[in-house]
PAROKOL-742642 format. One record per residue: residue in one letter; x, y, z of N, C-alpha, C in turn. Coordinates in steps of 0.1 Angstrom, whole numbers, plus 5000, padded with zeros to 4 digits. Layout:
# PAROKOL-742642
aXYZXYZXYZ;...
This chain:
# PAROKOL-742642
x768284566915768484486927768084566939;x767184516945766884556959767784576970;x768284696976769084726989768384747000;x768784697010768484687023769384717035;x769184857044769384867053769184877068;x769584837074769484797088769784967097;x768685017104768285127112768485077122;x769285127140768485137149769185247155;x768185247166768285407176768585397190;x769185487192769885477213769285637212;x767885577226767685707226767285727243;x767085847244767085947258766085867269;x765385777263763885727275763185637265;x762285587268761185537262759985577254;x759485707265758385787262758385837250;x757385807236757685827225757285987225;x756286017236755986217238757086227237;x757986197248758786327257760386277252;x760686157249761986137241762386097228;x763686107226764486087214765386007208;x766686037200767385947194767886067199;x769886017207770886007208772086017195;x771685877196772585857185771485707177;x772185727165771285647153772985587145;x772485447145773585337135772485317126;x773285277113773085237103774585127092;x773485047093774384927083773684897068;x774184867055773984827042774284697040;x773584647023774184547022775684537020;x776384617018777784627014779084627028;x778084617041778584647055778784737057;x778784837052779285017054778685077063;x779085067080778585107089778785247091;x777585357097777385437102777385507113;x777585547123777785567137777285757139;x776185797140775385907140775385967150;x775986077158775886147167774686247164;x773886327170773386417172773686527161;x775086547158775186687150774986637138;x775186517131775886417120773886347115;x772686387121771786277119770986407106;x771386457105771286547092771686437076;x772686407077773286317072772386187067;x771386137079770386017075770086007065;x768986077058768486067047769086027034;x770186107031771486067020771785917021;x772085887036772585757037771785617038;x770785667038768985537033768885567019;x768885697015769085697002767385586999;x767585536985766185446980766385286988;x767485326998767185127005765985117011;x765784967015764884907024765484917034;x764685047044764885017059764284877065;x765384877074765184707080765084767099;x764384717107764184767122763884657129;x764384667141764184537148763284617163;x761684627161760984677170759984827158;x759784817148760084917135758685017143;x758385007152757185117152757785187163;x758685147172759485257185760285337177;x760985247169762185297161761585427155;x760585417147759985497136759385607138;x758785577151758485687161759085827167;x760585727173761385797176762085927168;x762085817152762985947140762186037138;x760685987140759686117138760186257147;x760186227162760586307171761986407166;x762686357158763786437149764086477137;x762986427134762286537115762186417107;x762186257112762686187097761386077100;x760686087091759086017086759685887075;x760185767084759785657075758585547071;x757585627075756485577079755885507062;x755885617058755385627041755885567034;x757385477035758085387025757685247028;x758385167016758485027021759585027032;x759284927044760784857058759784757063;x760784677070760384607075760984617091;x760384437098760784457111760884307112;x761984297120762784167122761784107137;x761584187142760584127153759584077153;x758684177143757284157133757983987129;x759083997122758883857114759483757123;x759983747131760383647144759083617150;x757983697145756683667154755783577148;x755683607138755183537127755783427126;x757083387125757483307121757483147136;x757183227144756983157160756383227170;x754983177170754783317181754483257194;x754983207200755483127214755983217220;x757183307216757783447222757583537220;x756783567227756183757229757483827232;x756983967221758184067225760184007221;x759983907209761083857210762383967209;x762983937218764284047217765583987206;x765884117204767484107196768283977202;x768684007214769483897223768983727220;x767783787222767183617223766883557210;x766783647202766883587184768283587179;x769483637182770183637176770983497182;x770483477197770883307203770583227193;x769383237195768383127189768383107175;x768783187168768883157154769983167146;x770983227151772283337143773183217152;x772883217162774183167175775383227173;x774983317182776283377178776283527191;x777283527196777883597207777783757207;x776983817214777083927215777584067224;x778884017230779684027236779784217242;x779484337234779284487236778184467243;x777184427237775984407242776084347256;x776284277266776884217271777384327284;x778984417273779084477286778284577287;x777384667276776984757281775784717294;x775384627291774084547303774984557317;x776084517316776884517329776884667329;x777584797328777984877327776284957335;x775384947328774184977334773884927349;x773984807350773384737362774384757372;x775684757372776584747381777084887385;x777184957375777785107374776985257374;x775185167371774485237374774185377362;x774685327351774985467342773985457332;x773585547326772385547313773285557300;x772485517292772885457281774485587274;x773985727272774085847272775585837281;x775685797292776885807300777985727300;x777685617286778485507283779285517276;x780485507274781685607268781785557250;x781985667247781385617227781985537223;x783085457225784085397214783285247218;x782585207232781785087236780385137231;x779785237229778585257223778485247206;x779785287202780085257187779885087181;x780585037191780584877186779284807192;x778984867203777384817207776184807198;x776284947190775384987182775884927168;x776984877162776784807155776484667157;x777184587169776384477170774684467167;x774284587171772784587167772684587150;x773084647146772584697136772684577124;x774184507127774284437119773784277123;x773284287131772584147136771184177132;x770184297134769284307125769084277111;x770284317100770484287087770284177088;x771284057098771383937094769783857098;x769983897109768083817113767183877097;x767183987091766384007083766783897070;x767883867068767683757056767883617059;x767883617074767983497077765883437077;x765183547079763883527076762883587063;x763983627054763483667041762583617033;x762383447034761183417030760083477035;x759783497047758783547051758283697045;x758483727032757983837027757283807021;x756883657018756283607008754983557019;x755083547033753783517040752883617040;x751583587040750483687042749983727055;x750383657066749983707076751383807079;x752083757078753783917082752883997071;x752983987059752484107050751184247057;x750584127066749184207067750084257080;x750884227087751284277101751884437096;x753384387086754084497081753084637077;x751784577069751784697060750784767073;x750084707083749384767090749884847099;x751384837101752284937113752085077113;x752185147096751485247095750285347101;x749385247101748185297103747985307120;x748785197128749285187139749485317143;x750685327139751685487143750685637144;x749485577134748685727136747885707143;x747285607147746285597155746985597171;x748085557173748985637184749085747187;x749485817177749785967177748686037179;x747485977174746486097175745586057186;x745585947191744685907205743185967205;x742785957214741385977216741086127227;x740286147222739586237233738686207245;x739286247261738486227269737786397276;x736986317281736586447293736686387311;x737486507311737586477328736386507335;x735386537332734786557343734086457340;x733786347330732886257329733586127337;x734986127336735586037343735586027360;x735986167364735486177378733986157384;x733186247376731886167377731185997380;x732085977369732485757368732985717382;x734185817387734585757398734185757410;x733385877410732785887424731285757422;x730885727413729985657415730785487417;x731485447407732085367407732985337423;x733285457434733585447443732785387455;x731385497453730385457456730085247460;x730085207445729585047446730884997454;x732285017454733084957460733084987473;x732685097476732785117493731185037497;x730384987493729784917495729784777492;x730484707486730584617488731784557499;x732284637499733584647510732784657522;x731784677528731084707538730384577537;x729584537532728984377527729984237535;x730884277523732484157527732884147542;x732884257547733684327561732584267569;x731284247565730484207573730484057573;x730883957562731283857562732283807565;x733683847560734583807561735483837573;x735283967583735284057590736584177592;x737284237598737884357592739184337586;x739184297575740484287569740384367558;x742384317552742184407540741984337525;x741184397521740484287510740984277499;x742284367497743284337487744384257487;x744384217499745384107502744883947504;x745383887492744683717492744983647502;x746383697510746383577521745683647531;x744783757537744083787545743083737539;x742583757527740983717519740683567519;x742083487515741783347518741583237531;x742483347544742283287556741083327562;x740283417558738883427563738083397556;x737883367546737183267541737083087548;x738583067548738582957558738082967570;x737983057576737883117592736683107593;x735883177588734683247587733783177582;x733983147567733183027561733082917559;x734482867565734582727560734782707549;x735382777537735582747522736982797525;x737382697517738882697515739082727497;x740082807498739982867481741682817476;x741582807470743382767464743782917457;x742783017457743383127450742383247452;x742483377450741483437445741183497432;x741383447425741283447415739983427408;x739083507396738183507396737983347390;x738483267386737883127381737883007392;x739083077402738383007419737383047421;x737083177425735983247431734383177421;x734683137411733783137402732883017407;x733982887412733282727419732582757432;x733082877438732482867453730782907449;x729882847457728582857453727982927467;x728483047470728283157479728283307474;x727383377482727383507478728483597478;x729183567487730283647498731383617482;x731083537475732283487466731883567453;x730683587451730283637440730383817440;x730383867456730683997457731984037457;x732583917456734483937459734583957445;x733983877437734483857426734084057417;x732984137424732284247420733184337424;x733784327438734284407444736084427438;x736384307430737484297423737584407411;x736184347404735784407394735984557392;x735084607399734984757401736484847405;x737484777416738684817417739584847410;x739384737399740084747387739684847374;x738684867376738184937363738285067368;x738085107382738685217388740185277383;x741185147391742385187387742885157375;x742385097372743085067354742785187344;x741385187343740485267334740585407341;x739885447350739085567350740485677358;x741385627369742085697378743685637365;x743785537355744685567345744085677335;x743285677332742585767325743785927328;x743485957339743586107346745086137350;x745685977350747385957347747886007338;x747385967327747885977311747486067303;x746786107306745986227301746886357299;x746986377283747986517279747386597280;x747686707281747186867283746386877277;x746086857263744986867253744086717260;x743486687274742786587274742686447266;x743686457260743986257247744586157258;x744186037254744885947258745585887248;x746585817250747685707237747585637242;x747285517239747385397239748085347230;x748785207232750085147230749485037223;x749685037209748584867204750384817203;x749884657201751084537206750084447195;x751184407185751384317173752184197178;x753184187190753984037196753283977209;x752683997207751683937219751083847219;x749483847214748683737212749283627202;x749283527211749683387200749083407185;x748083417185747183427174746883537162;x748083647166748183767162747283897160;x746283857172745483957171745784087182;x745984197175746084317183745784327197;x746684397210746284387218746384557221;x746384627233747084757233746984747252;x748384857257748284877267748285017270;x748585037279748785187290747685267282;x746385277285746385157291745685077282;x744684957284744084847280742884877274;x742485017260741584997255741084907245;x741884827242741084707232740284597235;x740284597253739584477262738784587271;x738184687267736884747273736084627272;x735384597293734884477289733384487279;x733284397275732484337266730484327272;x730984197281729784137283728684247294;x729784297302729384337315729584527309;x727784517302727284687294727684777306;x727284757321727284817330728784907329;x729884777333731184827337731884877322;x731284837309731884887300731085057297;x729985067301729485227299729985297307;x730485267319731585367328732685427319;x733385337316734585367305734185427292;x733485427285733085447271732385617274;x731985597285731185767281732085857283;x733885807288734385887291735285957281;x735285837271735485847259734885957249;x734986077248733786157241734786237224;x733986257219733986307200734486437205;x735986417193736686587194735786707188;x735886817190735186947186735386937167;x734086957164733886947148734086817145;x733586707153733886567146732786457149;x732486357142731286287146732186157145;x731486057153732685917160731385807155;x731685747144731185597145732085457147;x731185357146731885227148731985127139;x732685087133732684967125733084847134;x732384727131732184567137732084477131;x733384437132733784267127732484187133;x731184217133730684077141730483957135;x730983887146730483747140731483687133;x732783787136733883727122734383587129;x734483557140735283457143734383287140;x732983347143732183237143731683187123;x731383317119731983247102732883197098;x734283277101735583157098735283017101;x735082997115734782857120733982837108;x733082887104731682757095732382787086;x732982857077734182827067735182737068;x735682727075736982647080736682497078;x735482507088735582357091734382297080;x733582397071732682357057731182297064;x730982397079729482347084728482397074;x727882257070726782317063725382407069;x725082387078724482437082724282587088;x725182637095725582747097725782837081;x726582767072726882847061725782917056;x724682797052723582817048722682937059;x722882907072722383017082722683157078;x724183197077724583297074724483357058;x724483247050724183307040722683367036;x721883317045720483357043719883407053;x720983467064720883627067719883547082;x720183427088719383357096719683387107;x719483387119720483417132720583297136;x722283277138722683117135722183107152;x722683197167722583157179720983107180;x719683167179718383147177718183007173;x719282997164718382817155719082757165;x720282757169720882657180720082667187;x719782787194719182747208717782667205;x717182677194715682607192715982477191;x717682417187717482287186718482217202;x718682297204719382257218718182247234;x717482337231716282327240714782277233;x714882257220713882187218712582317215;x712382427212711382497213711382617201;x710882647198710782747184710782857189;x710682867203710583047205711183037219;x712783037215713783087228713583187235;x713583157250713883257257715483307257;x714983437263716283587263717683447273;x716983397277718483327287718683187277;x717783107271718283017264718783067252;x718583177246719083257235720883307241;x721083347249721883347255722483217256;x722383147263723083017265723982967250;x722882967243723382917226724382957224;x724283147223725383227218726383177227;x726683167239727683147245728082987241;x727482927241728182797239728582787218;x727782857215728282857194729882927202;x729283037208731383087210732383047221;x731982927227732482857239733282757234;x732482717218733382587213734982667205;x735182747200735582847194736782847204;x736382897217737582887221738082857232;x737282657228738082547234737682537246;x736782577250735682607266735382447267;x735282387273734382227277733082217284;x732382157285731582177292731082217308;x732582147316732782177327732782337330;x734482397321734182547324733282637322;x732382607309731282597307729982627319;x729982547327728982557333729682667346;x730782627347731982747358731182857350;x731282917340731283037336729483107339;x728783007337727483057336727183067348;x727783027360727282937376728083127381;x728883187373729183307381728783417375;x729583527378728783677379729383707362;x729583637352730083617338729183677327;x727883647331726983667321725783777330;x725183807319724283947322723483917337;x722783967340722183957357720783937354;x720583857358718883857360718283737345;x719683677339719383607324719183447332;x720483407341720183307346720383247362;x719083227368719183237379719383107383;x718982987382719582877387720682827383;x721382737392722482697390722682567380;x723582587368723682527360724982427365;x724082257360725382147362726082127351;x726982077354727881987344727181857336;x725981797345725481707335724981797323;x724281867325723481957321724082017310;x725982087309726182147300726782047289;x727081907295727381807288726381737278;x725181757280723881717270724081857263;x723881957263723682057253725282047245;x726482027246727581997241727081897231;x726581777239726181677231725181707214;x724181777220723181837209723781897200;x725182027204725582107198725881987182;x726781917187727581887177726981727170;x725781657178724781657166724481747155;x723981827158723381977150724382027138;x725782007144726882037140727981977137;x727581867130728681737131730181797123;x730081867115731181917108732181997117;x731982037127732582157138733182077141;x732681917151733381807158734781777148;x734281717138735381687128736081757125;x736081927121737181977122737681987134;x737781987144738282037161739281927159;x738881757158739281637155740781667145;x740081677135741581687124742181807129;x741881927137743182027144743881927149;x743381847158744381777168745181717168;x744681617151745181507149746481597143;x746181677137747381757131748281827138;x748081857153749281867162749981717168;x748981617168749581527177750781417166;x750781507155751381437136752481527138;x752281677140753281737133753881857143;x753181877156753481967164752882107163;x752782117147752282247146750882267137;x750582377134749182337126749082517114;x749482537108748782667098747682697091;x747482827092746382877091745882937078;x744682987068744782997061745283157057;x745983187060746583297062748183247063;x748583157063750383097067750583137076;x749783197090750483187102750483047106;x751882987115751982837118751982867136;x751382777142751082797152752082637155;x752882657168753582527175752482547188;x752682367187751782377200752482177207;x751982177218752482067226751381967223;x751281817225749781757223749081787234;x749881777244748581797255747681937248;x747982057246747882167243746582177229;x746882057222746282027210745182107209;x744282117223742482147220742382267215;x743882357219743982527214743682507197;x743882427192744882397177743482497169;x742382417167741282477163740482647166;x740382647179740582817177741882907175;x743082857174743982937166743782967156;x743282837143743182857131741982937128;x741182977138739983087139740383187142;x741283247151741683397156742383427145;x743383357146744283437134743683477122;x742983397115742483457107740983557107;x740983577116739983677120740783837124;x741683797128743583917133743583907116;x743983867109744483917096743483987087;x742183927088740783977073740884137089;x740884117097740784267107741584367099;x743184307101744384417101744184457085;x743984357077743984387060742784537061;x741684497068740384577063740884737069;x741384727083742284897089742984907083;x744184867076745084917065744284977055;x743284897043742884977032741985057033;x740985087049740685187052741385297054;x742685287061743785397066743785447051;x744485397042745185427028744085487021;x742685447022741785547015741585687025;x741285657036741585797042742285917044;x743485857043744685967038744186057028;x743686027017743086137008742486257013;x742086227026740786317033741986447042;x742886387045744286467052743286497067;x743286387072742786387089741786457088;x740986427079739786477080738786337087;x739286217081738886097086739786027089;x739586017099740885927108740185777114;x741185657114741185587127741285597139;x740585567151741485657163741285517172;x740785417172740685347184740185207180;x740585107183739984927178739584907195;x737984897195737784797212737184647205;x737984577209737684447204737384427192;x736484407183736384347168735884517161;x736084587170735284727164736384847166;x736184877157737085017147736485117148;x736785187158736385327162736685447150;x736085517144736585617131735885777133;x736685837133735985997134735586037121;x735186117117734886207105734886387110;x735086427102734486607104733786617100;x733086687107730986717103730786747089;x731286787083731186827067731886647061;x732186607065731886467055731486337062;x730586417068729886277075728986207070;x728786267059727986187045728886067039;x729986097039731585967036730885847047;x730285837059730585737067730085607058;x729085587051728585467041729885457032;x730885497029731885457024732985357028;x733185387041733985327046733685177053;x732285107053732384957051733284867038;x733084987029733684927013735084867017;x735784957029736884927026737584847036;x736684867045736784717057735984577054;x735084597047734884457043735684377034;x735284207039736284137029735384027024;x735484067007734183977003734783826997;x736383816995736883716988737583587000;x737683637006738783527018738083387015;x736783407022735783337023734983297016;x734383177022733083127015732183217017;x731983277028731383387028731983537028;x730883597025731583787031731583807043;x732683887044732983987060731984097058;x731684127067730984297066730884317078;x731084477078730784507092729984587093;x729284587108728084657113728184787119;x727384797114727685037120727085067133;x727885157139727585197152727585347147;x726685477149727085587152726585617165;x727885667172727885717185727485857189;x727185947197726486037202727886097208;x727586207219728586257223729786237230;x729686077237730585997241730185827235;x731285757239731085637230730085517240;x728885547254727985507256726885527247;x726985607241725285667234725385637220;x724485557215724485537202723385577199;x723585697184722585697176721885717161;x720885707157720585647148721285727135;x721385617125722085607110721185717104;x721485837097720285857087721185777070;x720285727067720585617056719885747041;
């Protein structure tokens, strides 16, 4: 018979560097609570003994024990949060408090006062007198056990499964972060400062001397000055106004942020040994795909090469190690022609065709696309994807969204409403599924995926229904492929590591003596059975930082 115990930790701070565990509770199935001071956490191990650790948050928790000699990384446990997520993922970050309302109903009264005791008395956790931290910490503990069998079916879902076993691989790609160079970053910034103090000189000249970080100055001169009245500044306001002054606001946004987020966070965070840690987040995306913060490298932007080669070169390959890329591409747009059984695309991709190319030839009518109607295609094949209309549609292409110099006149709404229209001639089976998502929230509220993640959704809300059942399972064939890559890697003992996901791509080091291994490692991120079709991903080898790509020797 399988045992199961419920872990949590009260510890010194947050900072998984710089802090610890205090004190550590533990509860069994038999209720035999634990209460672990500092001198007594020697004792742990004996008292998990062969149970299933149970964690409500299981990668802070797990983190933390590390910091005090105890590696539960390597066993089977689980996490009550992980499966509260899965099981509804409407609530990001669901907390103990708010699940044990919502599901247990049931009063958690220590809890309670210690929250007062903090806010009112101003005391840290540490300064809270033990006989109220004793029962505190069991309310935790044993309300985890209970949320864990109150969602025990969910061991049997495949999307929690792919969440759980991926935590692992999580924790080390945490721990071991990336390598930057400072001087590449400062370099980034002085130039990067450069275009902002110039477009700030531009604006100033339009708008006239205000401060352009502040929207109620930015929006009253706009009114003032131009005559355009804005409801926001926000880049999908800024995106309708069909003025320059709107399009440099929207640049001058741009660049501030990649400043302070990226390059001057960069020089924040940055440990003695030059790494950054970033923070990946599994309760987030509705759709369960990975996100990371402190900062934000999994949304290095994409479209805009310019503002993403600032960031990436600063990114550079540790000493004795070569850095390639593995690339989900295209995963989201095969699901879709899986999903929904488009014959045409299937047949595209199975015969190695370039599905954006045939669209655009049949949406504009011509056998030999241009670089901007080639473009157009691809944006609109991944516009329907995720629920874009034709209106925003044309918002998106009408601003500074897409590459420079691809499309110079201004695109209408009649205009993206005929190519919509063509699309799904071309593609009558895409319509139909989008149709039966909807019909299937406006029947049942919710809709699941082929993966058993269930998505709740409102009818208005419906249009989401169809690219959920595309992310998520694009987040699961992901997380499965970085797991059984992690698990063959380990053989290597950090000789090949994971170190970083930017968007659909899997950053992986090697050490120069097995950089012959890198043709191995598609084996184990690809997924040849999900689908009607295979997954595979595409190889990047990178150069000295992660701007410079270069060539494969095969």
């Amino acid at each position: 018979m399988r045992t199961y115990i419920a872990i949590d930790t009260e510890t010194t701070g947050l900072d998984i560097h710089k802090d610890k565990p205090f004190l550590i509770g533990t509860i069994d199935n038999k209720g035999t609570y634990n209460f672990l001071k500092e001198s007594d956490f020697k004792k742990l191990p004996e008292i998990v003994g062969d149970s299933i650790p149970i964690f409500h948050n299981a990668k802070f928790d797990i983190l933390m024990l590390k910091n005090v000699g105890f590696d539960f990384s390597d066993r089977e446990f689980h996490d009550t949060q992980l499966m509260a997520f899965n099981a509804d993922s409407r609530k990001k970050f669901p907390s103990l408090d708010y699940l044990v309302n919502r599901y247990l109903k049931r009063e958690r009264p220590f809890n309670e006062i210690v929250k007062l005791m903090i806010k009112l008395e101003k005391k840290t956790y540490q300064e809270i007198p033990e006989d109220i931290m004793y029962k505190y910490l069991y309310e935790d503990v044993s309300d985890t056990l209970r949320l864990f069998y109150f969602f025990l079916p969910l061991l049997k879902n495949r999307s929690y499964l792919a969440d759980i076993r991926l935590l692992p691989t999580l924790l080390v790609m945490e721990q071991r972060g990336v390598q930057i160079s400072t001087d590449k970053i400062h370099e980034a910034a002085e130039e990067v400062i450069m275009k902002i103090n110039n477009l700030s000189k531009k604006l100033k000249e339009s708008l006239g001397d205000i401060n352009l970080n502040s929207w109620q100055q930015t929006k009253k001169a706009f009114k003032d000055r131009l005559n355009i009245s804005l409801p926001s500044v926000q880049k999908i306001s800024l995106l309708k106004v069909v003025h320059h002054t709107a399009i440099e606001l929207i640049e001058y946004k741009k660049w501030n942020k990649l400043l302070s987020t990226y390059l001057m966070g960069f020089l924040k965070r940055k440990t003695n040994r030059n790494t950054i840690h970033t923070t990946y987040n599994q309760v987030i995306p509705v759709t369960g795909r990975l996100s990371s913060s402190n900062p934000n490298l999994q949304n290095i932007p994409k479209r805009d090469k310019e503002a993403a080669n600032y960031i990436r070169k600063c990114i550079v390959r540790r000493d004795g190690f070569v850095n390639y890329g593995f690339d989900y591409s295209q995963i989201e747009l095969k699901i879709f022609a899986c999903t929904a059984q488009c014959k045409k695309m299937l047949s595209y991709f199975s015969e190695g065709i370039n599905v954006h190319r045939e669209t655009a030839k049949f949406i504009f009518s011509t056998q030999e696309p241009s670089n901007s109607q080639y473009y157009i295609a691809k944006q609109i094949n991944f516009g329907i994807i995720y629920g874009m209309g034709p209106i925003r549609f044309a918002k998106e292409l009408n601003g500074s969204a897409y590459p420079q110099g691809l499309i110079d006149d201004l695109i209408s709404v009649d205009q993206t409403k005929e190519w919509y229209e063509i699309y799904h001639e071309i593609y009558p089976e895409i319509s139909d599924y989008m149709n039966r998502c909807i019909k299937t929230i406006h029947n049942n509220g919710k809709i699941v995926d082929i993966f058993d993640r269930t998505y709740y959704l409102k009818p208005e809300e419906s249009y989401k229904a169809a690219n959920y059942t595309i992310q998520g399972p694009a987040a699961t064939i992901h997380k499965e492929g970085l797991r059984r890559f992690y698990e063959w890697s380990r053989g290597f003992k950090n000789k090949i590591n994971p170190i970083l996901i930017i968007h659909d791509e899997v950053i992986v080091e090697l050490i120069e003596d097995l950089e012959f291994l890198w043709d191995q490692i598609p084996h184990q991120l690809n997924d040849l059975k999900s689908l009607d079709l295979p997954i595979r991903v595409d190889i990047n080898k990178y150069g000295e930082n992660l701007s410079i790509k270069e060539e494969i020797n095969v």
